[in-house]
N, C-alpha and C positions, 0 to 999 in steps of 0.2 A: 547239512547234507541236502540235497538235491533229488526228487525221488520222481519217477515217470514212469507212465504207464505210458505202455506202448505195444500194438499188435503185430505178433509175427506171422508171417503163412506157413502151414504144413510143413513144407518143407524144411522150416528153420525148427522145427522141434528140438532137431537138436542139441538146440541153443539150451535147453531145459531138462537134458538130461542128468547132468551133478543132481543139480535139486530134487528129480523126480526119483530117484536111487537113493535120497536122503529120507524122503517119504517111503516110500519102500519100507527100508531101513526102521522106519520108526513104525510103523504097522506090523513089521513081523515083531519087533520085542515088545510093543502094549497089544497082539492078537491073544484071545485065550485060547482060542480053537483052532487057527486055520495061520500057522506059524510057518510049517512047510510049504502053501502056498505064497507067502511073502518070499522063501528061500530059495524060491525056482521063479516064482516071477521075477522077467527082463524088463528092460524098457521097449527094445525090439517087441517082445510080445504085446507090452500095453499097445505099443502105437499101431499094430495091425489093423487094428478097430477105424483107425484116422484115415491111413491109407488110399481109401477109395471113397474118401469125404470129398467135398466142393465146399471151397469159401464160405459158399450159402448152409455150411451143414455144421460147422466148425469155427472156433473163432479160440486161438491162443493171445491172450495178456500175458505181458511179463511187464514185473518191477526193474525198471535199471536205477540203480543209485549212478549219481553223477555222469550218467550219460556214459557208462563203462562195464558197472556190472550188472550181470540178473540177481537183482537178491530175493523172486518171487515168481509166481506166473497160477494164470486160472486158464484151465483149457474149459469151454463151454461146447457141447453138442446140441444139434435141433434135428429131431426126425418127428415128420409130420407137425404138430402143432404143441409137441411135449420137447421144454428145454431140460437141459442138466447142465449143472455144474459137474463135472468128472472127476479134476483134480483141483488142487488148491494146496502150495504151500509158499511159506515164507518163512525164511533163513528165521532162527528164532533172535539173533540178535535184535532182528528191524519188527519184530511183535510186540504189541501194544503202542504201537504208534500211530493206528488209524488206518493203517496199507491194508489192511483186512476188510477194513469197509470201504475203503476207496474200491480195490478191486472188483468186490461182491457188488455191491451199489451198479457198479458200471456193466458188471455179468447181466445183472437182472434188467437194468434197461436196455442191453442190447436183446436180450431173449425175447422180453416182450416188442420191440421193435420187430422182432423176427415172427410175429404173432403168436407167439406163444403162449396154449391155453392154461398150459400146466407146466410148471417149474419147479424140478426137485433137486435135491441132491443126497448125496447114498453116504453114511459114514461106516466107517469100518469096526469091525467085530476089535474089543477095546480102546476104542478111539471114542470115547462116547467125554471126553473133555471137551472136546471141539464143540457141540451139542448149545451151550448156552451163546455159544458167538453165534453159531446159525439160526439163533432162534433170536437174538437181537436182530438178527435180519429179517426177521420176517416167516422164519422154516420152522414149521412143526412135525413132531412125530405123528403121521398119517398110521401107519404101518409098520410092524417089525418081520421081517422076512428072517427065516431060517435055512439053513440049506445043510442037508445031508453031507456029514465026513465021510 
């Protein structure tokens, strides 16, 4: 197989909708706390946030195998000098084959190309598996945020 990374603009988001509804999906059934907001969050809603982004503010990765499917994608945001990683998945068939850090790798030096002082990214309330890949990256628990039900 055949694998690439390749960026889309904005307006192809919706090239990444399956997948971001997969994600979804797997957040409301490992959430402990906040279930019903996985069960009314849309993709519509996420991408509101993108909407009234520029090039300069936003930069979507997708994995295509063989120059046909998306089997992955990293959306990265940059407001003022703070990057993020937002989302990040990949089909679970094509994990542990290194698309994880191909992706991330190329996140983080596009962020820092974009000067970015601070580079985070947020994991979700029972998603706390993901945790030792992001911390082969380089990401540490700075902070635990809690937010009123």
């Amino acid at each position: 197989m055949d694998f690439k990374l390749k960026v889309i603009k904005i307006e192809e988001l919706y090239l990444i909708k399956e997948l971001w509804e997969k994600l979804n999906r797997l957040h409301m059934k490992d959430s402990k706390f906040f279930k019903e907001h996985y069960a009314t969050f849309t993709f519509e809603k996420r991408c509101e946030k993108f909407r009234t982004m520029t090039d300069k503010d936003i930069r979507v990765v997708v994995i295509e195998k063989d120059d046909l499917e998306i089997i992955g994608y990293c959306i990265l945001t940059v407001h003022k000098e703070v990057g993020e990683i937002e989302s990040l998945f990949i089909e679970e068939a094509y994990r542990q084959q290194g698309l994880g850090n191909l992706i991330v790798n190329q996140a983080i030096d596009w962020l820092k190309g974009e000067s970015c002082k601070k580079i985070f990214v947020a994991v979700a309330d029972g998603h706390e598996s993901v945790l030792d890949f992001y911390m082969k990256q380089g990401f540490y628990p700075r902070l635990t945020y809690l937010e009123l039900k």
